[in-house]
C-alpha positions, 0 to 999 in steps of 0.5 A, a space after each residue: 190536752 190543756 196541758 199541751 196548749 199550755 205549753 204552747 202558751 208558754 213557748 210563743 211568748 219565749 219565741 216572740 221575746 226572741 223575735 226580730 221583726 214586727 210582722 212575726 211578734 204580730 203572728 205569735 201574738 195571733 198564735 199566743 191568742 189562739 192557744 188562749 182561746 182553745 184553752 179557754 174552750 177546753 177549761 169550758 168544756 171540761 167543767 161545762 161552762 157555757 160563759 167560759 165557751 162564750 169567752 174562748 170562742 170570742 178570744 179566738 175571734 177577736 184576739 187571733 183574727 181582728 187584733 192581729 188584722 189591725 196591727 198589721 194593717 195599721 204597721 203598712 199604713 203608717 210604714 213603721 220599721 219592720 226590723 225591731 231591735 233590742 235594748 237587752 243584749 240577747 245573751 242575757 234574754 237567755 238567761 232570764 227567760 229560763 230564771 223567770 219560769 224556774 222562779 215563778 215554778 218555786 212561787 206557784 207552789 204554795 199559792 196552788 195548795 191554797 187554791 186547789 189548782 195545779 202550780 204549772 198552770 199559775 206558774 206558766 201564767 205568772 212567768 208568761 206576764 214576766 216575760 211579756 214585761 221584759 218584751 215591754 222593756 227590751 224594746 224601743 219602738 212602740 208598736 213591740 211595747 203594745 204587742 207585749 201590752 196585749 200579750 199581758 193581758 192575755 197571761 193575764 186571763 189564763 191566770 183567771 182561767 186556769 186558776 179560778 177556773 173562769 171569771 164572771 162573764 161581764 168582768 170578761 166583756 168588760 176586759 174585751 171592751 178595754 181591748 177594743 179602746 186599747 186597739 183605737 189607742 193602738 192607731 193613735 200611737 201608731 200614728 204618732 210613731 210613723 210621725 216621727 
């Protein structure tokens, strides 16, 4: 069951590098989140964690619900363009994307038998933080470079999930705290943008 939301994981950030308008890399920013929060459930559930079921639940909330809520409303209060062209011609987004993850597969490998954890999940998360950077570089507008910002984080925290199968709650709170100044900077930048 993890192992299919994984995939999921994997297969939003691959359609949001791929997507051309603001509104719909907001929704596979939600989608993206909501797969996190159900992974961290599940990885909680399987080890019987009650923080990580805390966390996952509080992903969910957050992340999938006030998040997405707040770039959209802040996207038509500031009437920023709803069309977000790319830098990267999209020929060779296509062969990246395969690249980064048959990469990071290789990387993954001896890092796991390390740890004792399986390689596709640190795979699948080092390769979701790649491509989250390339959405970070192949746009020009802002508002796409915060999404891929959050979307990083969020490859980030799988990584913590899956690999150490949790972090300590208050490093967790303490990252949904960032998360909350990130959103006020979020409405600055907005702002700013809709200025020009």
């Amino acid at each position: 069951m993890i192992d299919f939301f994984i995939g999921l994981f994997l297969a939003s950030f691959i359609v949001a590098l791929f997507s051309g308008r603001l509104y719909k890399l907001i929704f596979w920013y939600a989608f993206n989140a909501l797969t996190l929060g159900i992974i961290t459930l599940l990885v909680g559930a399987q080890i019987d964690d009650i923080a990580l079921i805390i966390s996952g639940s509080i992903t969910i909330i957050l992340k999938a619900g006030i998040i997405p809520f707040i770039l959209k409303r802040s996207a038509k209060r500031f009437h920023l363009k709803r069309e977000i062209t790319s830098n990267i011609p999209i020929q060779y987004s296509i062969l990246l994307v395969p690249s980064i993850i048959i990469f990071t597969l290789y990387l993954a490998e001896p890092m796991s038998s390390m740890i004792g954890v399986n390689s596709q999940y640190i795979a699948i998360s080092i390769s979701s933080f790649f491509l989250a950077l390339i959405l970070m570089i192949e746009h020009k507008n802002i508002a796409p470079k915060i999404i891929a910002f959050l979307m990083m984080e969020n490859a980030l925290f799988l990584l913590g999930t899956t690999a150490t199968y949790g972090m300590p709650m208050f490093i967790e709170l303490g990252i949904f705290i960032d998360v909350m100044i990130a959103i006020v900077i979020i409405n600055l930048l907005f702002k700013e943008e809709a200025i020009r």
